[in-house]
Every structure is written in C-alpha cells, then in structure tokens.
N, C-alpha and C positions, 0 to 999 in steps of 0.2 A: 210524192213531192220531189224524189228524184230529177223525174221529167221537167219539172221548171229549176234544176238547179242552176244552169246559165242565166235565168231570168232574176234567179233571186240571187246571186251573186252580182249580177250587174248591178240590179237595181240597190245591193248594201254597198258596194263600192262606191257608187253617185252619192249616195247617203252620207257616207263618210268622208266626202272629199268637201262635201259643201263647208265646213268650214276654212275651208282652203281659200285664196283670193284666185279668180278666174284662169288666168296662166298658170298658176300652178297645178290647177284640177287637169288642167289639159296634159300638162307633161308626168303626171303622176298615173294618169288614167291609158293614154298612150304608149309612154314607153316601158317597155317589158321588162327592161335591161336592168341589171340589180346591181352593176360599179354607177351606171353613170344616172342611176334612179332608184338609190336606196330605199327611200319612203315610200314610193308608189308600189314598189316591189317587194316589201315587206308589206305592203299592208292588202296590197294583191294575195299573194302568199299566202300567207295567214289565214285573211277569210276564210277560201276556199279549204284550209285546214280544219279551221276552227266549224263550218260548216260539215264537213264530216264527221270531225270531233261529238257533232249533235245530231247525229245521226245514227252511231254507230255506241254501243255502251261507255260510257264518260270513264276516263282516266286522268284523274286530277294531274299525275307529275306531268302525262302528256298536254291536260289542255294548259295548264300552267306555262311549260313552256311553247306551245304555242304563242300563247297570248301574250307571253315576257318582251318581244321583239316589239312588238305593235304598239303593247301600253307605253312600253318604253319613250318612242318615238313621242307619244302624246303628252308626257309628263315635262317633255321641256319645252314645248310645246306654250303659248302665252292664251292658255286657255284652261278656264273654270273646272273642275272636278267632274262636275257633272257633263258641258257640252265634250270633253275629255273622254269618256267613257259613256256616253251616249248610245252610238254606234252599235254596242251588244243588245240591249233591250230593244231597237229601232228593229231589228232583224224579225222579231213578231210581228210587226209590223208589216214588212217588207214579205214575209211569208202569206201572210192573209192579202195581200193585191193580189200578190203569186197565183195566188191557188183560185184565189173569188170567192163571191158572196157563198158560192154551197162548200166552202172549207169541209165542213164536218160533214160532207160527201165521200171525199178525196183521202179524209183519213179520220182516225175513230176520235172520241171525246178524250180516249183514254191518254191516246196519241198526244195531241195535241196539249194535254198537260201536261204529260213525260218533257215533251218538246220544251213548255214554255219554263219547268223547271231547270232544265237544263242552262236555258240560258238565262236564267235568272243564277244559277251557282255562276257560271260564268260572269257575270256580271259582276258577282261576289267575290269570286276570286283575282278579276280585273280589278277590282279597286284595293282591294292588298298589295298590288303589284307596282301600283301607280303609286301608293302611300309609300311605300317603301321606296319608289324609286324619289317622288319630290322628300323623303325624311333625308337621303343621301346628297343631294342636291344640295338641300341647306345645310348639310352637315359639311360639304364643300366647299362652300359660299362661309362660314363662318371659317373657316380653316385660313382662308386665304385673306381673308377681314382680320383678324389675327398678323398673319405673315405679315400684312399688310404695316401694322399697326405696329411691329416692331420692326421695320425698317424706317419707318417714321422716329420711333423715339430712338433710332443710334443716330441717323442725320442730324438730329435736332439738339441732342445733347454738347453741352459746351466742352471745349477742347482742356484740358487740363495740360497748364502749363508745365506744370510737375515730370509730366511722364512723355512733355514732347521731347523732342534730340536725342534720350537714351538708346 
C-alpha cells in the first residue's frame, strides 16, 4: 500500500476538497504555502500524517492531535456533522481504487481489517473533536448574546433625574 501512497493521498485530498466551491479547491490544492493557505496546508498536512498515523501502530494522543487542526477547520466550517467528518471513512474508499479489484492480493484479510478499524477509531475520535470544538463555539456565541444583551439594557434604561448633575 505503501506504493500507491501519492495515489491515495491525492485522490483523499480531491475528496476532501469537494465540498469546497471551485476556486477554492484550486488555491487549497495548489498552494503549498501554510501563512498564505492555512486550510489547504493543514489539511495537506494532516492527511499525509494521519495516513501514516494508519499505518504504523495507533497512538491516540498523537492521532488526536493530528486530527485537532483539521477537524478544527471543519467545525466552523457551514457544514452538517457528517459531510464535516466524512473525509476519514472516504479514505477506505479511496484505498480500494488505490489498490483495485484484487485488494486482498496486495494485502492480507487480516490487514485490511486492522486498516479499516483504524479508521473507523479515527473517525470516532474525529467527532469528539469536532463536538467539542462546535460545544465551544456556541458556548461563545451565547457569551457574547449575553454581552450583547446587557449593553442593550444600559442604553435603554431611562436616565434618573435624581443622580444627574451630582
């Protein structure tokens, strides 16, 4: 599997950019550059980590944060839970073109369960990550709904003649 990893990094990359609008898949996919193409380049990045990551014996803190940067990006993102976190179980997917119809040629039955467990915890640990980042979100959004909401009621309150000119 090794051998097709440029194959199968390109093709989860494409994967994951589809819900992008066209110009942006271009400049995400394109440019390398991580000041002036944060998204493209954390999610470049990543992959290619988190592909390793499943490769090589799983370590929760590290695929954790691996995958903190990336979900991140997708949690503010103005998209549903699931097309949000898609991308990781698409990667099975994306393995099986890789390889072709004789997969279980290429590598053992055993393999390829190991494999799909892997990204199935990923997957699991991906949406803890993203839960936790939209719980923080709205815990923001109500903070400042708040703020909000007592700067309204001091504008709005009448002036007391009592306590003006002292």
């Amino acid at each position: 599997m090794i051998e097709k990893k440029s194959a199968i990094l390109k093709g989860w990359l494409d994967r994951i950019l589809e819900v992008y609008p066209a110009g942006s898949r271009d400049v995400f996919r394109k440019n390398p550059d991580s000041f002036s193409n944060p998204i493209g380049s954390a999610i470049r990045d990543g992959i290619e980590k988190l592909f390793k990551e499943i490769l090589e014996p799983t370590d929760v803190a590290r695929s954790r944060s691996i995958l903190d940067p990336i979900i991140r990006i997708r949690a503010v993102e103005n998209l549903s839970p699931s097309r949000a976190l898609a991308f990781i179980p698409l990667l099975k997917e994306i393995i099986k073109e890789a390889l072709g119809d004789r997969i279980l040629e290429r590598i053992s039955s055993r393999e390829w369960m190991i494999l799909n467990g892997k990204i199935d915890q990923l997957t699991l640990q991906a949406l803890d990550i993203y839960m936790e980042c939209r719980e923080k979100i709205h815990q923001l959004k109500i903070k400042e709904l708040k703020n909000r909401m007592g700067e309204i009621r001091e504008e709005g309150r009448p002036k007391n003649p009592f306590w003006e000119g002292r």
